[in-house]
N, C-alpha and C positions, 0 to 999 in steps of 0.2 A: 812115408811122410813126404808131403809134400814140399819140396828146394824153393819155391816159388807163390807170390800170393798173387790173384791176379791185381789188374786196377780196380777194378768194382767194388771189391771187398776190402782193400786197404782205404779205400773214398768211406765206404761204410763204417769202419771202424774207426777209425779218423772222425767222424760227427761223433759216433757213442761216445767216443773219449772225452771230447770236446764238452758234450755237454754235461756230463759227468763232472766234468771239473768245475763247472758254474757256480758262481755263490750266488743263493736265494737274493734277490733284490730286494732292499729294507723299505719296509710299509713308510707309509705318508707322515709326516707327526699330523694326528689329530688337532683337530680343532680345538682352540684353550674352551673347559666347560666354566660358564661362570658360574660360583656360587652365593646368591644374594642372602645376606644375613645381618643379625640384628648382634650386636656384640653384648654381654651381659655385664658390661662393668666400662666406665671410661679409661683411655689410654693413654699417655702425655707423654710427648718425646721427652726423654730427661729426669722426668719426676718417677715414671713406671720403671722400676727398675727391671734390669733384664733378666729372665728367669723366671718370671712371677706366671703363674697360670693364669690362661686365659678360655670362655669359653664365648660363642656364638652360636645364636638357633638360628635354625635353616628356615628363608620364607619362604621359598617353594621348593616343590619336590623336585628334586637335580637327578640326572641320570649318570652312573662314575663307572666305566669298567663296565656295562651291563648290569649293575646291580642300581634301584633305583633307590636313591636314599630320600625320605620322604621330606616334608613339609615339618616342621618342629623339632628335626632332630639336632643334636646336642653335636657341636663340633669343638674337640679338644685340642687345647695348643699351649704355646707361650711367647713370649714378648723375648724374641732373638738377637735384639739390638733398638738401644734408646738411646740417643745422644739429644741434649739439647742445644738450640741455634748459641752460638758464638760468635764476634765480629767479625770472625776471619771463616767461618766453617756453618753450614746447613744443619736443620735440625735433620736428626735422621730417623726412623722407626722402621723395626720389620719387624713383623708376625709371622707365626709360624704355624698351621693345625695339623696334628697327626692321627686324628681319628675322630671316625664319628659315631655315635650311638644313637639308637632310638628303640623303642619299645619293644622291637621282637629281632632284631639283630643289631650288628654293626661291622664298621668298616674302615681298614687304615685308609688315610688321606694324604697327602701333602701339598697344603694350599698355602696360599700367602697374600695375606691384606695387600691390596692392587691400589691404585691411585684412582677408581671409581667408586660412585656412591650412586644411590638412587633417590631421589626426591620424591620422599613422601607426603600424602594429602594429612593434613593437620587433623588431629582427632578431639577439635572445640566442640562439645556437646549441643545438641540442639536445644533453643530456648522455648521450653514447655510451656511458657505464660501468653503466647501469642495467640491469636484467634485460629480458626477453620479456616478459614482464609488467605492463612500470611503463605507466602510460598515456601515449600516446604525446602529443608536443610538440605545443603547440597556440600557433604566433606571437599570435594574435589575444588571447590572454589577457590580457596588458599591450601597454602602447603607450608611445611617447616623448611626454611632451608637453611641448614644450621653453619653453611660455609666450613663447611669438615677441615680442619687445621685450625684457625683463629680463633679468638677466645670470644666471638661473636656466638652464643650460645644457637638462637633462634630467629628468626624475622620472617614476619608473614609476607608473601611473595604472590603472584599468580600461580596456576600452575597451567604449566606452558608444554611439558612432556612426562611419560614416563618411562622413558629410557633413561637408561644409567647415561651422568656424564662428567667431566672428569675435573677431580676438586683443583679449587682456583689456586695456583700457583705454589704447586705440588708436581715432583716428578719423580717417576718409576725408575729405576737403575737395577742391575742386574748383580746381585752380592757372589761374592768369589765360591762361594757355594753352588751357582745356579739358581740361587732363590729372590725374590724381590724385595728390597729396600725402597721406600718412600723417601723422599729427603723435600725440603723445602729451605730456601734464601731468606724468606722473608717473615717468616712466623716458626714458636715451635710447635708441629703438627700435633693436633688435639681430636683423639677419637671418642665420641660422645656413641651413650648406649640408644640415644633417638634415631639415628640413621640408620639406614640400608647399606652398607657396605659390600663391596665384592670380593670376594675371595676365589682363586686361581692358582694352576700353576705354573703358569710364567703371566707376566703382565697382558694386557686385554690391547686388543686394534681398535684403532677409533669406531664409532657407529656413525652413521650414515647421520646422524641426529647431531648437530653441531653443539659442544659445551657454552655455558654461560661466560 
């Protein structure tokens, strides 16, 4: 038995050890996936009590985990916190979705209604009584933009973008959960089943597309 190790081989063992003891380095957090949907029932800080089931259809197909959940699927949830505004206190609202289905599988989720919305082109019907000649309907010309929180339902608007942008005077906070809360100062926030809403999970970076 060897009394003695030379230097070469104590240097050699010395790195295996070394790296041996290494902890894996922790992946990047991905990028938040947004998911744009249409809610299936209205929401009212305050009046929606909390608890109540909630669902949203998917309007485009989103990619989650490597599995791709398509275009109309059904996202299931509930209403995790409703408070309405007070003198002294913000209205508050969080949603919550824990799964999704659609016609040939499904998938848990955990999303949460985000302080974005999407403005959509108005869906006024084209007036069939005009001649060959009139120029033809163009949806994109106006859009609804339902000012997502206030009790301003609807108003026809230009329409100027279709990127998501972020409802007026409405802010995202981060609930003791990790999850997202809406709160607003100035109104009690009101989610209408006409809008595009985004669901996430954790709140969304501004876009490059400045809000109204």
């Amino acid at each position: 038995m060897l009394s003695k190790i030379s230097p070469v081989i104590a240097v050699v063992l010395g790195v295996i050890t070394f790296v041996g003891q290494q902890t894996p380095a922790t992946p990047a957090s991905p990028v938040a996936t947004e998911f744009p949907v249409l809610m299936q029932q209205d929401i009212v800080a305050g009046k929606t009590i909390v608890g109540i089931k909630v669902e949203a259809k998917l309007v485009i197909g989103t990619l989650l985990n490597g599995t791709v959940i398509p275009k109309d699927a059904i996202l299931s949830g509930e209403v995790i916190e409703s408070v309405a505004k007070s003198p002294t206190e913000p209205s508050r609202l969080a949603v919550r979705m824990d799964s999704a289905q659609w016609k040939n599988g499904s998938a848990p989720v955990k999303l949460y209604l985000t302080s974005w919305y999407y403005r959509a082109a108005a869906m006024t019907p084209p007036d069939l009584t005009v001649g060959p000649t009139a120029e033809p309907y163009n949806p994109a010309n106006t859009i609804y933009d339902p000012l997502p929180g206030s009790e301003n339902n609807s108003r026809p608007v230009p329409n100027t973008t279709n990127r998501r942008v972020l409802m007026k005077n409405v802010e995202a906070l981060r609930r003791y959960d990790g999850g997202v809360i809406i709160t607003s100062k100035i109104f009690n926030i009101k989610i209408n089943k006409r809008t595009t809403y985004v669901l996430a999970a954790s709140d969304l970076l501004p876009t490059t597309t400045k809000s109204r």
